[in-house]
N, CA, C and O atoms as a GROMACS GRO file, in nm:
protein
  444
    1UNK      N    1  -0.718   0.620   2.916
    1UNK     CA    2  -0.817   0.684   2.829
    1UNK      C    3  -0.750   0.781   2.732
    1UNK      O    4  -0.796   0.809   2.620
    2UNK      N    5  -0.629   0.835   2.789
    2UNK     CA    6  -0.601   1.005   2.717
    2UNK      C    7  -0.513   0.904   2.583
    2UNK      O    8  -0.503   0.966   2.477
    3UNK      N    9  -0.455   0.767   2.583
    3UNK     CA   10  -0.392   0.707   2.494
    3UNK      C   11  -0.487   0.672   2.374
    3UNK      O   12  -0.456   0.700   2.258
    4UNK      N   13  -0.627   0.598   2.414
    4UNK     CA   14  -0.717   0.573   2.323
    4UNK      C   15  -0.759   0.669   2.280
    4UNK      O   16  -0.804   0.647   2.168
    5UNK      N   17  -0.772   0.786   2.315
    5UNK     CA   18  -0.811   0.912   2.189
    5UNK      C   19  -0.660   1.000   2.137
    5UNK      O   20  -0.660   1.117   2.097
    6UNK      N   21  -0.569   0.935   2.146
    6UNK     CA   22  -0.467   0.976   2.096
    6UNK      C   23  -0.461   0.879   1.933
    6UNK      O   24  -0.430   0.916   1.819
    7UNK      N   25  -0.507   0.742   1.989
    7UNK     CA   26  -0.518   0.641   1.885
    7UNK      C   27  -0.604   0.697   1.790
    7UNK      O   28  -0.561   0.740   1.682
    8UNK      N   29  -0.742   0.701   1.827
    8UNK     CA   30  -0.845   0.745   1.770
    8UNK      C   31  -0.825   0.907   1.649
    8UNK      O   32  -0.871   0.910   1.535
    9UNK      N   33  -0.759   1.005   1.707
    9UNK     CA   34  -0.676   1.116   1.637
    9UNK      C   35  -0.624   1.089   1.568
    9UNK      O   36  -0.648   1.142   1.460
   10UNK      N   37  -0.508   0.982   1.574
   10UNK     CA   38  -0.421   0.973   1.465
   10UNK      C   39  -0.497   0.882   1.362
   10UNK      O   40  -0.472   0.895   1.242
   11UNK      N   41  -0.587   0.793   1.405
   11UNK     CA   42  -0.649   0.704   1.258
   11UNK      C   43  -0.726   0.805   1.214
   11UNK      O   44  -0.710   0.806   1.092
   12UNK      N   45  -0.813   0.904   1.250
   12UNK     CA   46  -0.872   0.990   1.214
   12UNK      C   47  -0.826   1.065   1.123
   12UNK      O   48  -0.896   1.079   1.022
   13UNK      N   49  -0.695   1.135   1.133
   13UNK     CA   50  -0.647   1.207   1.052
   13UNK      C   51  -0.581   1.133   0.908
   13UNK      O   52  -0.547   1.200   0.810
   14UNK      N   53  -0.572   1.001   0.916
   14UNK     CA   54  -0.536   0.926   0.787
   14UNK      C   55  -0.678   0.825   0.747
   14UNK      O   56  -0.694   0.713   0.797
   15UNK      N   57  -0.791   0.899   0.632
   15UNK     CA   58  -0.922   0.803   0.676
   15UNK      C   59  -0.875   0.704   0.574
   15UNK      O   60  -0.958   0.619   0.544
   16UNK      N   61  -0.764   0.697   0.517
   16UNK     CA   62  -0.721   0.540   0.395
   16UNK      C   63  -0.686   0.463   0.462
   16UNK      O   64  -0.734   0.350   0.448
   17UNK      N   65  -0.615   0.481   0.536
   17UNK     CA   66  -0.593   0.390   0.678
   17UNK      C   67  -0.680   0.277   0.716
   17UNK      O   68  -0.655   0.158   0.733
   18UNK      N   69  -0.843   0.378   0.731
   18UNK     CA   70  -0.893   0.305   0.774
   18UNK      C   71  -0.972   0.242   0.696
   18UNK      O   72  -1.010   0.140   0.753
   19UNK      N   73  -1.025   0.257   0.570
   19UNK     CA   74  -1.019   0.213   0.442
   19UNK      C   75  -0.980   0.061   0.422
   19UNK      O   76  -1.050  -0.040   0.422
   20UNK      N   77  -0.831   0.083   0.406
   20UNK     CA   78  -0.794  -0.046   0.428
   20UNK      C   79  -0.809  -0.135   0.550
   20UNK      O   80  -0.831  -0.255   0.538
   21UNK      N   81  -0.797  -0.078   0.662
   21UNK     CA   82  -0.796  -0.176   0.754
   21UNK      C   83  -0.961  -0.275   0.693
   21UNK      O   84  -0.967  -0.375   0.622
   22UNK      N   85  -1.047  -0.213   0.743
   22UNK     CA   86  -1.188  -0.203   0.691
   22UNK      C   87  -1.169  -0.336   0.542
   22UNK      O   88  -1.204  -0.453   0.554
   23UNK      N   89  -1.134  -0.303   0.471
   23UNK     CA   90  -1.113  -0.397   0.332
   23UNK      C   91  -1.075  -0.516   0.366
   23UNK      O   92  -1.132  -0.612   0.314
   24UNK      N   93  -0.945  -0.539   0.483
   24UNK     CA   94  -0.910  -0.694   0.502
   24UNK      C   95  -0.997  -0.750   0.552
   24UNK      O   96  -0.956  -0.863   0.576
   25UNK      N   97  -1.091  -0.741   0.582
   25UNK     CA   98  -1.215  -0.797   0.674
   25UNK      C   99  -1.378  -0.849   0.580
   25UNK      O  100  -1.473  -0.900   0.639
   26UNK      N  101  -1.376  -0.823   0.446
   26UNK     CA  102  -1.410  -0.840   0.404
   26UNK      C  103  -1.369  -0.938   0.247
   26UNK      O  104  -1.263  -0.924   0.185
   27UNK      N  105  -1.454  -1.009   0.217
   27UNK     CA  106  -1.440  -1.087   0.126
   27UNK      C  107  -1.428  -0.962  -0.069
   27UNK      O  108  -1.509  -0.949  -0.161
   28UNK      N  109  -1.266  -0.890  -0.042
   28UNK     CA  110  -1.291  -0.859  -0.191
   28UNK      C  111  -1.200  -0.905  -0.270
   28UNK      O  112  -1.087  -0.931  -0.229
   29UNK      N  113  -1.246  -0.925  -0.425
   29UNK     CA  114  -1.131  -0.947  -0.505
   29UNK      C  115  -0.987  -0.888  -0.457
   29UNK      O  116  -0.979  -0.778  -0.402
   30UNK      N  117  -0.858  -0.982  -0.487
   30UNK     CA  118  -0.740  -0.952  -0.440
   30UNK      C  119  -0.658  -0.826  -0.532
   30UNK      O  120  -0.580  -0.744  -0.483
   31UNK      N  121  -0.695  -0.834  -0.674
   31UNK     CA  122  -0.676  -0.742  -0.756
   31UNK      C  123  -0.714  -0.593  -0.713
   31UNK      O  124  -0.640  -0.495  -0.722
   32UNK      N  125  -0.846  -0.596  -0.663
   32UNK     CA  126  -0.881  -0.469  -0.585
   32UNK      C  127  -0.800  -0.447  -0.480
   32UNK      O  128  -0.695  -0.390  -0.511
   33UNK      N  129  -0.814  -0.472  -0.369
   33UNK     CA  130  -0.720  -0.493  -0.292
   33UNK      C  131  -0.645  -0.454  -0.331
   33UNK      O  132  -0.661  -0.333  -0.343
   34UNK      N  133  -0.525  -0.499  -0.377
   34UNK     CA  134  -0.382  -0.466  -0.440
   34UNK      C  135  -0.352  -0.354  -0.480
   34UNK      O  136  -0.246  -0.296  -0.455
   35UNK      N  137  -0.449  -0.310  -0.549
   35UNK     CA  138  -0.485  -0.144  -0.579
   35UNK      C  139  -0.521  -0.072  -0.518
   35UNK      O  140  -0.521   0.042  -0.565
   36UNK      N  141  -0.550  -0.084  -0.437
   36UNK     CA  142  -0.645   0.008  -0.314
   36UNK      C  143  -0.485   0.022  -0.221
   36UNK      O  144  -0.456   0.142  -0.218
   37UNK      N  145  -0.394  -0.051  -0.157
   37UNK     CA  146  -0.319  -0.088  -0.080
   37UNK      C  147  -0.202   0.017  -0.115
   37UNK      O  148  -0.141   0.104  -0.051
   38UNK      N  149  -0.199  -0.040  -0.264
   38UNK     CA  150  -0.061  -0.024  -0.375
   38UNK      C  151  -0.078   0.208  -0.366
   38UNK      O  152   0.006   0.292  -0.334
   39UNK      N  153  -0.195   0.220  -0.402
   39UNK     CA  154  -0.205   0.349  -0.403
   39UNK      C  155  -0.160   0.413  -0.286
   39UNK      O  156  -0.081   0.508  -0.281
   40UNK      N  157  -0.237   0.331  -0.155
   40UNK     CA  158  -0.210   0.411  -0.022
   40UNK      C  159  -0.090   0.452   0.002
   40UNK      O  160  -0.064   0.569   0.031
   41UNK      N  161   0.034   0.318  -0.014
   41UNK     CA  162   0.121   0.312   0.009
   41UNK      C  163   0.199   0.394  -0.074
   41UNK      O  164   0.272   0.477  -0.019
   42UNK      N  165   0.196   0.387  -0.182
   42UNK     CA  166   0.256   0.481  -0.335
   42UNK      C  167   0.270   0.576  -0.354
   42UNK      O  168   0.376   0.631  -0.386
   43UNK      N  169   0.127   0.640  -0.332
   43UNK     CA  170   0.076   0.706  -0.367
   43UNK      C  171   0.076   0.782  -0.529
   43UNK      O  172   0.084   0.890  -0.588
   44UNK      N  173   0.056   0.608  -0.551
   44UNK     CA  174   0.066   0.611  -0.725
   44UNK      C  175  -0.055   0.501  -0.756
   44UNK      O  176  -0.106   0.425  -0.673
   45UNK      N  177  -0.094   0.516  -0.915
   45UNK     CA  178  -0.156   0.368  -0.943
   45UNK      C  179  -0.129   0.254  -0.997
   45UNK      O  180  -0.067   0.240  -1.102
   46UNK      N  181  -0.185   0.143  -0.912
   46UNK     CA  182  -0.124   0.016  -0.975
   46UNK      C  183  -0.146  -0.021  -1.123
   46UNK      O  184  -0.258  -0.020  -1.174
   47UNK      N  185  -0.027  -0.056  -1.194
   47UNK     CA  186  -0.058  -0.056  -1.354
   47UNK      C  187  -0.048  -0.226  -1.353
   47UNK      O  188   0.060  -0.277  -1.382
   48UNK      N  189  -0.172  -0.316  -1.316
   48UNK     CA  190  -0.180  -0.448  -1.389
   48UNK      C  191  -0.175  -0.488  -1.508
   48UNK      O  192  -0.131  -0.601  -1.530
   49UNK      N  193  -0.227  -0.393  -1.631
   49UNK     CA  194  -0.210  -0.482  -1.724
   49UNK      C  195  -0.108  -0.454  -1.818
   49UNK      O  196  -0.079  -0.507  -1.925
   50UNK      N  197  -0.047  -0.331  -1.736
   50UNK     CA  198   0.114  -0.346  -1.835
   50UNK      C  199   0.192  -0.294  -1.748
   50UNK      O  200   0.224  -0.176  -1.761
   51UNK      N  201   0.237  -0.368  -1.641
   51UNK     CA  202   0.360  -0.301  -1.506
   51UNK      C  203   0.465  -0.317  -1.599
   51UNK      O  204   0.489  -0.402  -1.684
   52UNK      N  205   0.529  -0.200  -1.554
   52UNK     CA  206   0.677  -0.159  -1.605
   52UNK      C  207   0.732  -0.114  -1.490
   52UNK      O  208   0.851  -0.089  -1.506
   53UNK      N  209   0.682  -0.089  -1.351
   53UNK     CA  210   0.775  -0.076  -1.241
   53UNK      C  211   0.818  -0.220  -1.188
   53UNK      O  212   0.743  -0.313  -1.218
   54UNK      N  213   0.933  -0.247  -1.111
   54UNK     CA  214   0.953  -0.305  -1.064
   54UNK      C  215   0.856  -0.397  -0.978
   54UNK      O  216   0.830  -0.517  -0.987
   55UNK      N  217   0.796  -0.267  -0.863
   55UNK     CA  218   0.720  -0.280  -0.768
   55UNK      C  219   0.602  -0.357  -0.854
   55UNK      O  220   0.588  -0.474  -0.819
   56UNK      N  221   0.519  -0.315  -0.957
   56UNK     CA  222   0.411  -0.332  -1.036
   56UNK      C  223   0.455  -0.460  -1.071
   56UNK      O  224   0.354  -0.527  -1.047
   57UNK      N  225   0.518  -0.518  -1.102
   57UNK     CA  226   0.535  -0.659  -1.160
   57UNK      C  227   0.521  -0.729  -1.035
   57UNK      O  228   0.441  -0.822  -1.034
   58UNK      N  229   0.603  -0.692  -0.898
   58UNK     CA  230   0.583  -0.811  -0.804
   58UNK      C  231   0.443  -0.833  -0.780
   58UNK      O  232   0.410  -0.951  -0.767
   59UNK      N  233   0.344  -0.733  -0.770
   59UNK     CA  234   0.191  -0.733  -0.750
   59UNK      C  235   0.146  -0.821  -0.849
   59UNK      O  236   0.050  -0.893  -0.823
   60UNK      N  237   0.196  -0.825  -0.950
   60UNK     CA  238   0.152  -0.909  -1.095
   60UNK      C  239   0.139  -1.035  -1.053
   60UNK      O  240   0.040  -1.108  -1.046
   61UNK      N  241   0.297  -1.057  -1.014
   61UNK     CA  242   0.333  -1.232  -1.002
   61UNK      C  243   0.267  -1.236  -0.863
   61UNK      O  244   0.180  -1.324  -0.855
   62UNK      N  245   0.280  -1.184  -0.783
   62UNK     CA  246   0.104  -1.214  -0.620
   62UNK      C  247   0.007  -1.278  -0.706
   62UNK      O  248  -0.020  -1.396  -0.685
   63UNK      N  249  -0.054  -1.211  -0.807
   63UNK     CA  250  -0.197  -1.184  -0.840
   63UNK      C  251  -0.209  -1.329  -0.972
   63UNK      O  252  -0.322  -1.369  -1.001
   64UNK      N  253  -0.108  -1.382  -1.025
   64UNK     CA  254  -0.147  -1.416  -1.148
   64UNK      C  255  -0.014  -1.571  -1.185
   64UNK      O  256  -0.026  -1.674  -1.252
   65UNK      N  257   0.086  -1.520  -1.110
   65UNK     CA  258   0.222  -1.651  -1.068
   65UNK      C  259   0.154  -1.700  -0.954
   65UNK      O  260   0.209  -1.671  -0.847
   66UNK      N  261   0.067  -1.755  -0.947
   66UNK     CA  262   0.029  -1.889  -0.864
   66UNK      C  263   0.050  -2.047  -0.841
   66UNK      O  264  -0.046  -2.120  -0.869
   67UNK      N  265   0.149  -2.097  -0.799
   67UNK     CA  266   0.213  -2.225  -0.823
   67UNK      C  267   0.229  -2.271  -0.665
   67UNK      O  268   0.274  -2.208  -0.569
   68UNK      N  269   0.162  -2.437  -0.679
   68UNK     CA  270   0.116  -2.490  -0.568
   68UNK      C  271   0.267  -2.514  -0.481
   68UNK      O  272   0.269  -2.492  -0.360
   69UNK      N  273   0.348  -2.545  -0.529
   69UNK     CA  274   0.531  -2.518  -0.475
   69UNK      C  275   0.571  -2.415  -0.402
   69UNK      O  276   0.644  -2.421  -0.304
   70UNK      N  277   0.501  -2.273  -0.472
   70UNK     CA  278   0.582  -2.177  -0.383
   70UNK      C  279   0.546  -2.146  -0.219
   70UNK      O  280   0.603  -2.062  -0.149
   71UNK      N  281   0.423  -2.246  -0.175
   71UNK     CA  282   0.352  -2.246  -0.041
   71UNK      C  283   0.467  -2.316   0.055
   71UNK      O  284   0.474  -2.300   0.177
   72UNK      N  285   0.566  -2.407  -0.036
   72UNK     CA  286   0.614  -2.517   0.024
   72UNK      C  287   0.764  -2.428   0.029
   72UNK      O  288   0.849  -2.440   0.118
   73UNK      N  289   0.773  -2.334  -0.092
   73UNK     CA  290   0.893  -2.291  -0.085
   73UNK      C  291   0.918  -2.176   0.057
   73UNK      O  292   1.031  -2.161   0.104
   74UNK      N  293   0.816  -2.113   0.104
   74UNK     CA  294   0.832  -2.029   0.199
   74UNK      C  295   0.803  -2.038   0.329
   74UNK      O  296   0.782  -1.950   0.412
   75UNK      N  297   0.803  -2.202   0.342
   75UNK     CA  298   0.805  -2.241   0.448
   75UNK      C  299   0.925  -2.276   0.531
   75UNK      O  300   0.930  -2.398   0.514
   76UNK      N  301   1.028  -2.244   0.614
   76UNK     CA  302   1.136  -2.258   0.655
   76UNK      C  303   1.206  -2.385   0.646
   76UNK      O  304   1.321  -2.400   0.607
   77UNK      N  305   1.070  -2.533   0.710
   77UNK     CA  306   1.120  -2.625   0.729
   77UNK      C  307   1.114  -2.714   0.597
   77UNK      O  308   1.201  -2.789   0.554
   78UNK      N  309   0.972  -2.682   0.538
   78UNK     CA  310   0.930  -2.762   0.390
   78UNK      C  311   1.068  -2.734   0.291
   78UNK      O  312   1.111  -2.807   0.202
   79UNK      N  313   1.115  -2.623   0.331
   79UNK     CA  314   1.174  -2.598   0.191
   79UNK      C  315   1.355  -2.701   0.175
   79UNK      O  316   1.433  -2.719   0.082
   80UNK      N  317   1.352  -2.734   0.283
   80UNK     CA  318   1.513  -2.806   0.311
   80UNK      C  319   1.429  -2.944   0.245
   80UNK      O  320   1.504  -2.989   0.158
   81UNK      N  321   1.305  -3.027   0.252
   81UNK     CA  322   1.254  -3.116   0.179
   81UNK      C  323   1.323  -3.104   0.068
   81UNK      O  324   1.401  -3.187   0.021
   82UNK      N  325   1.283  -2.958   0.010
   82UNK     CA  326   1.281  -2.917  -0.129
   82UNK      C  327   1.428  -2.968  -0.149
   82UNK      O  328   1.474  -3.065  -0.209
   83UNK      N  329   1.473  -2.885  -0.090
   83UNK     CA  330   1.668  -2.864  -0.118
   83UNK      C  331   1.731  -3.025  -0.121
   83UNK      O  332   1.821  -3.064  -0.196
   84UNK      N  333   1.673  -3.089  -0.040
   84UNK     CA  334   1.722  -3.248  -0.020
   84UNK      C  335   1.664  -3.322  -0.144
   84UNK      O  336   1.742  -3.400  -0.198
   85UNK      N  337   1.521  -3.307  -0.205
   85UNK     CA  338   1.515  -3.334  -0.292
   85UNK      C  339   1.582  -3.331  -0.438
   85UNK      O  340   1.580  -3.415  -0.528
   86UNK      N  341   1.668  -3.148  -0.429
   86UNK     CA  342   1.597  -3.151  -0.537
   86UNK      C  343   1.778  -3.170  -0.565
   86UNK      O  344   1.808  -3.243  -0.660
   87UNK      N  345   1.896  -3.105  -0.481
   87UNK     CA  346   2.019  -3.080  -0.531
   87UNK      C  347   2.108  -3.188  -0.374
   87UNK      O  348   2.229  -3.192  -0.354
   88UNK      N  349   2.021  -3.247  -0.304
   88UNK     CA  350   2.066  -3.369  -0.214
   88UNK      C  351   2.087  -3.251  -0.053
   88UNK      O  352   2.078  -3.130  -0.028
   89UNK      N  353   2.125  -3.400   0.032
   89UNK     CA  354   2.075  -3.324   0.209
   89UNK      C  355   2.212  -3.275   0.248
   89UNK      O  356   2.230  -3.242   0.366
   90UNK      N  357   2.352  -3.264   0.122
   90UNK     CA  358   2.448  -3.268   0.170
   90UNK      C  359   2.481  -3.108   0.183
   90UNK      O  360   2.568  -3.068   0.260
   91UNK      N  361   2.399  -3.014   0.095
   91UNK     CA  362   2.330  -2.843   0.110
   91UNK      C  363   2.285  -2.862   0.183
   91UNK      O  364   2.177  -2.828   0.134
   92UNK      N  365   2.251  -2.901   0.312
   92UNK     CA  366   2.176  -2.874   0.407
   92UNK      C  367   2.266  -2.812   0.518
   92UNK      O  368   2.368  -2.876   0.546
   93UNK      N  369   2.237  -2.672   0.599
   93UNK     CA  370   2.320  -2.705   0.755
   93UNK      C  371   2.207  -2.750   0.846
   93UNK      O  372   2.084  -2.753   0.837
   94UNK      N  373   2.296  -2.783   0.936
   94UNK     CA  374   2.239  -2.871   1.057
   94UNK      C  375   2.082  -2.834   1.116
   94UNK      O  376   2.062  -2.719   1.153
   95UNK      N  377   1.993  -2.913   1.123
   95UNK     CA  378   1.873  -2.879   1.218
   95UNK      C  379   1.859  -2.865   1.332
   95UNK      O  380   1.846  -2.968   1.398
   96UNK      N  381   1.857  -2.730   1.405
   96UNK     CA  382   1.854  -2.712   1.561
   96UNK      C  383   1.776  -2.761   1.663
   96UNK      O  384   1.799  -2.807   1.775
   97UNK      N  385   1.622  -2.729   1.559
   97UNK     CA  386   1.504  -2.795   1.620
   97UNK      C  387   1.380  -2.746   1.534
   97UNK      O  388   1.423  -2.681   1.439
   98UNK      N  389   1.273  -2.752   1.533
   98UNK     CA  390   1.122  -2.726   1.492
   98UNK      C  391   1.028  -2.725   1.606
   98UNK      O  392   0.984  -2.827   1.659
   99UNK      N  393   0.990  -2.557   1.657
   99UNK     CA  394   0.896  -2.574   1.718
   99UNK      C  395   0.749  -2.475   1.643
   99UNK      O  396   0.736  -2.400   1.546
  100UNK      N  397   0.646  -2.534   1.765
  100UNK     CA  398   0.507  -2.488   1.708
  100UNK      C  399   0.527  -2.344   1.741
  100UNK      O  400   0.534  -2.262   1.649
  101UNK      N  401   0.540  -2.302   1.887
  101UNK     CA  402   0.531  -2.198   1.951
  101UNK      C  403   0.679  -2.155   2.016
  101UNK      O  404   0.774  -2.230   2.037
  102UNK      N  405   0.670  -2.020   2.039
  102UNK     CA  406   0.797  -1.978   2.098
  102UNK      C  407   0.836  -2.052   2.242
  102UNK      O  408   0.950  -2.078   2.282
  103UNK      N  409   0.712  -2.077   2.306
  103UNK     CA  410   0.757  -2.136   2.439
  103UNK      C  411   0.790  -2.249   2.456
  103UNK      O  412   0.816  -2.291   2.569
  104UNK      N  413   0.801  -2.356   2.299
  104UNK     CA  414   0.852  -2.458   2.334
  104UNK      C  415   1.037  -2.468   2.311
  104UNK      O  416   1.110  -2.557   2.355
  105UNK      N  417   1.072  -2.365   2.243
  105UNK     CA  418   1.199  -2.334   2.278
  105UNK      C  419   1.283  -2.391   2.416
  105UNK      O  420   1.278  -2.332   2.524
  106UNK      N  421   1.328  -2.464   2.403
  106UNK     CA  422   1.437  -2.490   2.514
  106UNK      C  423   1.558  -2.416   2.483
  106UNK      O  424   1.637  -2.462   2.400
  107UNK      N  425   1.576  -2.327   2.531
  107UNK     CA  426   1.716  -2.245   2.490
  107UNK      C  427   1.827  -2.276   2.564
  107UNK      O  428   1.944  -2.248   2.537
  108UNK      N  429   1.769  -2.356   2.696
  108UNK     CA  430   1.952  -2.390   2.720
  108UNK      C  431   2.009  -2.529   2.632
  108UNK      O  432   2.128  -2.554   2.611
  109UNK      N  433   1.891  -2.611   2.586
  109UNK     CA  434   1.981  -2.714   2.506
  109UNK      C  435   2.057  -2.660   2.370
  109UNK      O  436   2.125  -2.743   2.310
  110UNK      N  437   2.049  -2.529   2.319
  110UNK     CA  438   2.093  -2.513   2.191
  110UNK      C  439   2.250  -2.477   2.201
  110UNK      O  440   2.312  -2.450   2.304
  111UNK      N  441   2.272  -2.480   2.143
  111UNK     CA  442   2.409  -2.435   2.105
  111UNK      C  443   2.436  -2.301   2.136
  111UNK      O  444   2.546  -2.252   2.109
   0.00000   0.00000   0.00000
């Protein structure tokens, strides 16, 4: 019990915290979002329609660089497709294995 109102104290004392938590749970524009997040964290404001920070541009390309490829690019296994496709399988190193879950790991067969 004395841990859950220790929890409860500390979200208490940060109420953006809970703000956001609160926001992922709901259906809002991602632009909002982004801003709402970008501030917490910043504690600056997000400049969308003319980023000149670094940081401000990557939020840009989240929000507005949308390309059906890059789903495939950040996928561990899709992306060696990519690599075999695009510059051959001979960039490739070796495949250990592909699993769903951690417990299908067989760790004594690996190397």
């Amino acid at each position: 019990m004395g841990n859950l109102i220790q929890k409860i104290m500390k979200v208490s004392q940060n109420p953006q915290k809970i703000i956001i938590r609160l926001l992922r749970n709901f259906p809002i524009p991602d632009d909002f979002y982004l801003k709402v997040e970008y501030q917490y964290k910043t504690g600056q404001k997000l400049n969308l329609d003319n980023p000149l920070l670094y940081n401000e541009k990557l939020q840009w390309l989240k929000l507005y660089n949308r390309h059906p490829e890059y789903t495939d690019m950040v996928d561990k296994y899709e992306v060696r497709n990519h690599v075999a496709r695009t510059i051959g399988e001979d960039h490739l190193i070796p495949l250990l294995g592909v699993w769903d879950k951690f417990d299908d790991i067989s760790f004594d067969t690996l190397p």
